[in-house]
KOLBA-458568 format. One record per residue (C-alpha): x, y, z; residue in three letters. Coordinates in Angstrom, 1 decimal, decimal comma, always signed. Each point is the difference from the previous one (the first is absolute). Layout:
# KOLBA-458568
X; Y; Z; ala
...
This chain:
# KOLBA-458568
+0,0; +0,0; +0,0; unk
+1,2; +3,1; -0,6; unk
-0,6; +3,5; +1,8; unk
-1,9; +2,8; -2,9; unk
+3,4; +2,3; -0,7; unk
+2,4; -1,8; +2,9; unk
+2,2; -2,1; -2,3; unk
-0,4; -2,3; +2,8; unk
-1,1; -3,3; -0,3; unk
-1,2; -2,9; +2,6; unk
+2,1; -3,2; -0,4; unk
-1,1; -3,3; +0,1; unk
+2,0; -0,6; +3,5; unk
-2,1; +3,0; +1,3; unk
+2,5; +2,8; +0,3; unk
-0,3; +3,6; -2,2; unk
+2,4; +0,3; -2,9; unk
+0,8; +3,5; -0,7; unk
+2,2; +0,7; -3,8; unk
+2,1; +2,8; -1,1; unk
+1,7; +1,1; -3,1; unk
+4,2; +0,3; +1,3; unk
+1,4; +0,0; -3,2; unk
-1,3; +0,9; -3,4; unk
+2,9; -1,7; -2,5; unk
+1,1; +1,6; -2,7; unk
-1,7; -2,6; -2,5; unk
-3,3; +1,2; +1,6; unk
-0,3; -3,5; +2,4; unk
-1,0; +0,9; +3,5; unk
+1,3; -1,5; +3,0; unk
-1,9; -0,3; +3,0; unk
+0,7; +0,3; +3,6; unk
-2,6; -1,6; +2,9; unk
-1,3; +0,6; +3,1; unk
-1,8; -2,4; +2,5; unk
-2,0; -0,2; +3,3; unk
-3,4; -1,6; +1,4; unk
-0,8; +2,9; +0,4; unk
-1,5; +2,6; -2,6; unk
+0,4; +3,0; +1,3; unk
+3,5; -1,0; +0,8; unk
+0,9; -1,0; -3,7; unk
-1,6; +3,3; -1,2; unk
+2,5; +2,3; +2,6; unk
+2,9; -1,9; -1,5; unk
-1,0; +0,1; -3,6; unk
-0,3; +3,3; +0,2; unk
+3,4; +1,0; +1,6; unk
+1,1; -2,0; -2,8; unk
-1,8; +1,9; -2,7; unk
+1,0; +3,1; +0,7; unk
+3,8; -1,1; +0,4; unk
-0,4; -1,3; -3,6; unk
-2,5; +2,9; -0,9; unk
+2,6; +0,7; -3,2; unk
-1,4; -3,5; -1,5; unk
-3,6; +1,3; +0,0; unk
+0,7; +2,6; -2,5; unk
-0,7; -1,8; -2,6; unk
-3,2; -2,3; +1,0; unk
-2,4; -1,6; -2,3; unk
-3,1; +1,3; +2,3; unk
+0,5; +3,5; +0,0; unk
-2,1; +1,0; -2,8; unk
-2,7; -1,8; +2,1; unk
-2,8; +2,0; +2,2; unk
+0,3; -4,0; +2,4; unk
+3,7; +1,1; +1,1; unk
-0,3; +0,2; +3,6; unk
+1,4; +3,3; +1,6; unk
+2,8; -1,4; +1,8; unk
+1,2; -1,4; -4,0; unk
-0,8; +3,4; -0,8; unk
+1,9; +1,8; +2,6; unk
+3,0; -2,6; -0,6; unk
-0,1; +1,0; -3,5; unk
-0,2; +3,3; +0,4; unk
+2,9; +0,5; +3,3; unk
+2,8; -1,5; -2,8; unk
-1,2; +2,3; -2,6; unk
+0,4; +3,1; +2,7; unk
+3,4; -1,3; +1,3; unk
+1,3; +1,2; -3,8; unk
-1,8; +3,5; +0,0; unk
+0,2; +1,1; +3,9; unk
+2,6; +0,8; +2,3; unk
+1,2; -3,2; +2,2; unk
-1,3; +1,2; +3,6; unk
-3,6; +1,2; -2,0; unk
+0,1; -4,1; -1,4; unk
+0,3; -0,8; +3,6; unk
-2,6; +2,5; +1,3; unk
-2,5; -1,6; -2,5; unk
+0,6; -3,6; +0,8; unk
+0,0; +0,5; +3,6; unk
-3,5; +1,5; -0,3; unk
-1,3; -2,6; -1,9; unk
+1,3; -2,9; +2,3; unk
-0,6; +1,2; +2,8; unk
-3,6; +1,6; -0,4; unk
-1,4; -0,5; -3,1; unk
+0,3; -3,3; -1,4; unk
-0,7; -2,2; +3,1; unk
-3,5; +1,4; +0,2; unk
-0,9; +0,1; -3,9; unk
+2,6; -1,6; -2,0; unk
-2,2; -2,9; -0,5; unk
-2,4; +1,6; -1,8; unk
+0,1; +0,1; -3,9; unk
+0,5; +3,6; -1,5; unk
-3,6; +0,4; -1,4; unk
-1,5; -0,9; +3,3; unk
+1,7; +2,9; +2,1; unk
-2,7; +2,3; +0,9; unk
-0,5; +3,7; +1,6; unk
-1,3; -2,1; +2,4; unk
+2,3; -2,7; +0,7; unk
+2,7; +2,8; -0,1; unk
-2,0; +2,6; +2,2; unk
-0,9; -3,0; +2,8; unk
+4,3; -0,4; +0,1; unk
+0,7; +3,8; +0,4; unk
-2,1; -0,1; +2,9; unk
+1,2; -3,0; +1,5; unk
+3,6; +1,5; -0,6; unk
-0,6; +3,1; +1,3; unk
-0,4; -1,7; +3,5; unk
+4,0; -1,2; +0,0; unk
+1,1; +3,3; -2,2; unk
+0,5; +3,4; +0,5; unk
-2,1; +2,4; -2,7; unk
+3,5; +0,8; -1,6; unk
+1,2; -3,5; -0,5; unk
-4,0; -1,4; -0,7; unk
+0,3; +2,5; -3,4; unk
+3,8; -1,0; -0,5; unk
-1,4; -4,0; -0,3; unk
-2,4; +0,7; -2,5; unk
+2,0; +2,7; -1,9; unk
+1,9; -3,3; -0,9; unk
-3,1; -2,1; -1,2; unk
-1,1; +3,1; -1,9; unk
+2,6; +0,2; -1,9; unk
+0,3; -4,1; -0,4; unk
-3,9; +0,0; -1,1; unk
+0,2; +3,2; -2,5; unk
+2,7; -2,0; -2,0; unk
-2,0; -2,9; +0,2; unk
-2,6; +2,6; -1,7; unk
+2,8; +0,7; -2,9; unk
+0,6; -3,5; -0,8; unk
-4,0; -0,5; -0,2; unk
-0,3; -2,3; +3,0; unk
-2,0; +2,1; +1,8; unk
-3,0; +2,5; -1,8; unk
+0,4; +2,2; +2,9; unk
+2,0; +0,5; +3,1; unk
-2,6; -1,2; +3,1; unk
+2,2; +2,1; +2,3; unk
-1,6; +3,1; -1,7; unk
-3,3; -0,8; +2,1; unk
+1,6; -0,4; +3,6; unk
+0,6; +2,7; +2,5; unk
+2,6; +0,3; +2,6; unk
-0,6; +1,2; +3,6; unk
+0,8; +4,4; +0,6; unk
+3,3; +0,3; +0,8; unk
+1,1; +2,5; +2,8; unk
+2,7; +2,2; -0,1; unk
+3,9; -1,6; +1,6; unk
+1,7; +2,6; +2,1; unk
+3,4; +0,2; -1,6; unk
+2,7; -0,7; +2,8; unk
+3,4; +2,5; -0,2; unk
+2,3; +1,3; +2,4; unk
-0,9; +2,7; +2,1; unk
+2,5; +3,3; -0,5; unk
+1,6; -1,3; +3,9; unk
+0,2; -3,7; -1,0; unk
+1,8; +1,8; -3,3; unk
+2,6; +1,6; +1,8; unk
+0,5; -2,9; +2,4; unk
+0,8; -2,3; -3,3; unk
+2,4; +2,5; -1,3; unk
+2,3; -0,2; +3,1; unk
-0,1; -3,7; +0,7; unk
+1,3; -0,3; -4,2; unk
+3,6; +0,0; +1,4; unk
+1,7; -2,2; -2,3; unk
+0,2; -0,8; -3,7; unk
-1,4; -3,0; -0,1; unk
-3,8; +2,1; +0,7; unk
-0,1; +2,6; -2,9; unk
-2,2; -2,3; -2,0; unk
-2,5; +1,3; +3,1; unk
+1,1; +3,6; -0,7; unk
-0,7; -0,2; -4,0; unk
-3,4; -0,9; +0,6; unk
-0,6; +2,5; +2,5; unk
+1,4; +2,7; -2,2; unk
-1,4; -1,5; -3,6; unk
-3,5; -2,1; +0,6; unk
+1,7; -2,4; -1,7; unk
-1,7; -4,0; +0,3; unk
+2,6; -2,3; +1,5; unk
+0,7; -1,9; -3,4; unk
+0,6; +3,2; -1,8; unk
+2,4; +0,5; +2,8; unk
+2,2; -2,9; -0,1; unk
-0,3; +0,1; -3,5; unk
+2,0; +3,3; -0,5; unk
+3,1; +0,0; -1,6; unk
+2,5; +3,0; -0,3; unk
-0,4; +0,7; -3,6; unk
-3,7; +1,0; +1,2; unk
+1,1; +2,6; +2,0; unk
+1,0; +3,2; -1,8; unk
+2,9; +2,1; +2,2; unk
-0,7; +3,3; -2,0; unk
-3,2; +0,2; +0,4; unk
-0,4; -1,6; +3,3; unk
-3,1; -2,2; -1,4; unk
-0,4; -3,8; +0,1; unk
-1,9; -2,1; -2,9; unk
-2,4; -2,5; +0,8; unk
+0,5; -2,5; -2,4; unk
+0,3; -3,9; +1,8; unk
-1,5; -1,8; +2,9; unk
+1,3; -3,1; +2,1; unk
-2,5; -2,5; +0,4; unk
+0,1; -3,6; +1,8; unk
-1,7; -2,6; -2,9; unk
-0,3; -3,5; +0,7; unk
+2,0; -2,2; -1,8; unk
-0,3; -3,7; -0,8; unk
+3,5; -0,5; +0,5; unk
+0,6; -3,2; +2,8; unk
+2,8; +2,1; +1,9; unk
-2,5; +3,2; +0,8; unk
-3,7; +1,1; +0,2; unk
+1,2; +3,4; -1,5; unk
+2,3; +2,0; -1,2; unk
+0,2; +4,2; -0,1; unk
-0,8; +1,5; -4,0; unk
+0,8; +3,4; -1,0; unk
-2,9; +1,2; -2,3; unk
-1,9; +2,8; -1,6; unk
-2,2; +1,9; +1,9; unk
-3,5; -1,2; -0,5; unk
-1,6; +3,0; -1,3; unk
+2,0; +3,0; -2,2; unk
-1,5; +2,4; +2,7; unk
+2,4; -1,8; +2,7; unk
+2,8; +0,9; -2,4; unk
+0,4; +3,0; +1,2; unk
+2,9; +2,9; +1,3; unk
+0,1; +0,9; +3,7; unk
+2,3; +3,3; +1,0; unk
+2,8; -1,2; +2,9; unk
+0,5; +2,3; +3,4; unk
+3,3; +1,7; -0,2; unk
+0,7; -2,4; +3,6; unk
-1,5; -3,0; -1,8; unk
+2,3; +0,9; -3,1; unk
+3,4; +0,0; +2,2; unk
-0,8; -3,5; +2,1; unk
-0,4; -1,3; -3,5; unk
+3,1; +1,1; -1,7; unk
+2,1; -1,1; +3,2; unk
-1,3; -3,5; -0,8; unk
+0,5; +0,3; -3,3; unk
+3,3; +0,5; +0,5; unk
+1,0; -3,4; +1,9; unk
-2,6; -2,2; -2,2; unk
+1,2; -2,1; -1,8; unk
-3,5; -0,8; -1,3; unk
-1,8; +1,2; -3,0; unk
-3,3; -0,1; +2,3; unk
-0,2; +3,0; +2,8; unk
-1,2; -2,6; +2,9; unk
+1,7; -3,5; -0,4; unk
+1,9; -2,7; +1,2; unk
+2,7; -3,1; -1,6; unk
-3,0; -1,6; -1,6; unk
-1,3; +3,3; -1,6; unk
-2,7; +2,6; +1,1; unk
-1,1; +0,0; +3,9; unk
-2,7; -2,3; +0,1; unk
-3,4; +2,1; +1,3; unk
-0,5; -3,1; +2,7; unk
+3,5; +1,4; +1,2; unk
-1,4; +3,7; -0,2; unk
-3,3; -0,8; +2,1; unk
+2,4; -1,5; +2,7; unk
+2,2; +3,2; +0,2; unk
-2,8; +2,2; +0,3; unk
-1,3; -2,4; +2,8; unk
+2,5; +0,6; +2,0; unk
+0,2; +3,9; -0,7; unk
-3,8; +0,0; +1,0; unk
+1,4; -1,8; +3,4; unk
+2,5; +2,6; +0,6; unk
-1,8; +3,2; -0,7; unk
-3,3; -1,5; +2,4; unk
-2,6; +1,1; -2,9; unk
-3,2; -2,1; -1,5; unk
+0,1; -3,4; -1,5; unk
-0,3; +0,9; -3,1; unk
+0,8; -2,0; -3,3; unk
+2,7; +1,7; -2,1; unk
-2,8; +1,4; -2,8; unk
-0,7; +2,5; +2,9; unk
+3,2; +1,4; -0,9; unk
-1,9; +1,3; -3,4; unk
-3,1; +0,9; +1,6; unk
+2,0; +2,0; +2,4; unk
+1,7; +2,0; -2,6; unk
-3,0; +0,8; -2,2; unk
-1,6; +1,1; +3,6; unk
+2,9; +1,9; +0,5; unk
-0,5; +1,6; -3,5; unk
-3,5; +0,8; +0,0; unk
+0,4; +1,6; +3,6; unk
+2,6; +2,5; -1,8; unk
-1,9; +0,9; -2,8; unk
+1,0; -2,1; -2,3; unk
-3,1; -0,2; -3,1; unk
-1,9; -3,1; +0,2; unk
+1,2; -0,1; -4,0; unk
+3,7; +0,0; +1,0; unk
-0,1; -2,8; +3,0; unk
-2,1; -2,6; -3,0; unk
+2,6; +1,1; -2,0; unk
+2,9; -1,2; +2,3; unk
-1,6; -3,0; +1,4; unk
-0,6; -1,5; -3,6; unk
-3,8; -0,3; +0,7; unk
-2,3; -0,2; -2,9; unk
-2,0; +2,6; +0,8; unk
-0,8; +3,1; +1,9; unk
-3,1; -2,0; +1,2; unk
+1,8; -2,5; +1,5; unk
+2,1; +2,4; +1,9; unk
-2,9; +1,6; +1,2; unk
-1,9; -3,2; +1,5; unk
+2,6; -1,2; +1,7; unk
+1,6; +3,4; +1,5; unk
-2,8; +1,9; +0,4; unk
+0,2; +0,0; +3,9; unk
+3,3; +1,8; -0,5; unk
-1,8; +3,0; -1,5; unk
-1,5; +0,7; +3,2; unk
+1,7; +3,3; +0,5; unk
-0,2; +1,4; -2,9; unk
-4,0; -0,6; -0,1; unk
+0,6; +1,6; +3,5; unk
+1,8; +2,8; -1,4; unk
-2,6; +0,2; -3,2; unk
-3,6; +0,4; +2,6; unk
+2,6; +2,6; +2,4; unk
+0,2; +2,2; -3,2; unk
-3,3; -0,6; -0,7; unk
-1,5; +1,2; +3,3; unk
């Protein structure tokens, strides 16, 4: 017997048979892998895992062109086809979301037989577990999985268009208060901690940090050019789960040129100086790893007694400190890399406080 779009099969001596495609030769044959177990639900976890570590065979499958293929063959199908057009971490992002919150719930079902809903009945079943944030973030994913379904005529339309997600309140961004700001600045004693000061001074994301190199800093014009970013990607390599990438930027907007501090400017040309790296922040192996950078601001955080805060507050504390001098709401989008003034808006819009202040004070 076998289970409607499982490839899993019940043997004669009782147990589930689960199949995979490991190796597509290059005469066309396909060989096989198998998984087994009493249990069903078992088989199907492992056949799975196995899929998607083989998802590069499913590229080319004799079902696709089918409205039956199931939406966990669909999703396998499409996750190898997105490993060649996105960036590695994005690949990860997508398959994560799918494993872990999609496809156990409705992978089963058969493309035509997703509904509004089937689909609305999982976002509110998620939406227990899930922040608001990260609720939208899973079903950006499926979106996106079910509109090129649309494109390859799978699907007439996208069911997603008919669900509804619950109101999402507004985060409180978390920075540095001006005090917990200066405390920082004296506990960065040493060398070792200007990756802490860059951010501080720049907005810059970690990755973009440990990415720098020195021919993206121009001396003259005391401006730095953000053009890489350091990023952990898993790998499938025996001897390590990951290894650390240097890539683009993942829009053009983050590409972008932040003016240095004449301080800033002088602690980086003394490094420069005694590197003997072509990256500003680095070690034997090559650039500083941001695991490494996260532990050095730990410990600053420990000496200068301020808030737990993870080291992105280091970039909300600098546009804060921006936007509290003056600085055009325009001009901080511009030197965070964001995509738009909206966005800058939404999520520092507490920051503006004074100057709404300031704005009714005139007023009255």
């Amino acid at each position: 017997m076998k289970r409607k779009g499982e490839n899993i099969y019940r043997r004669k001596d009782g147990r589930w048979e689960g199949r995979y495609i490991k190796e597509r030769k290059s005469d066309g044959k396909i060989r096989y892998g198998y998984v087994y177990s009493r249990n069903f639900q078992e088989v199907k976890k492992k056949l799975f895992l196995y899929k998607m570590q083989y998802k590069e065979n499913y590229l080319v499958q004799e079902k696709r062109n089918s409205r039956s293929m199931t939406l966990q063959d669909w999703s396998i199908h499409w996750l190898a086809k997105q490993e060649k057009r996105v960036k590695p971490n994005t690949s990860i992002s997508y398959e994560s979301k799918l494993k872990n919150h999609l496809l156990p719930s409705i992978g089963q079902y058969e493309l035509e037989e997703l509904t509004g809903t089937k689909l609305q009945e999982l976002v509110n079943q998620l939406s227990r577990s899930l922040s608001i944030s990260s609720l939208r973030a899973v079903f950006r994913v499926l979106r996106t999985c079910l509109n090129d379904a649309v494109k390859e005529d799978l699907l007439p339309t996208n069911p997603l268009d008919q669900v509804t997600y619950p109101s999402e309140g507004r985060s409180e961004v978390k920075a540095f208060s001006v005090e917990e700001q200066e405390r920082i600045l004296e506990a960065i004693t040493e060398e070792k901690y200007l990756p802490i000061l860059t951010a501080m001074y720049t907005g810059l994301r970690i990755g973009e940090i440990a990415g720098l190199t020195w021919n993206d800093i121009d001396w003259k014009e005391k401006v730095l050019y953000v053009r890489n970013n350091a990023q952990r990607v898993r790998t499938k390599k025996k001897t390590q789960h990951s290894e650390l990438v240097i890539m683009s930027p993942k829009t053009t907007l983050s590409q972008r040129v932040i003016p240095l501090s004449e301080s800033l400017v002088e602690k980086l040309w003394a490094l420069h100086e005694v590197s003997n790296s072509s990256f500003v922040f680095s070690n034997k192996q090559g650039p500083l790893d941001p695991r490494t950078i996260r532990n050095r601001f730990k410990k600053v955080k420990e000496i200068a007694q301020v808030s737990d805060l993870p080291f992105h507050a280091l970039r909300h504390t600098f546009a804060t400190r921006c936007i509290e001098n003056g600085v055009t709401v325009t001009t901080v989008s511009a030197l965070l890399g964001h995509k738009s003034i909206k966005m800058t808006l939404d999520i520092y819009t507490s920051s503006f406080i004074s100057e709404k202040r300031e704005a009714i004070s005139k007023i009255g």
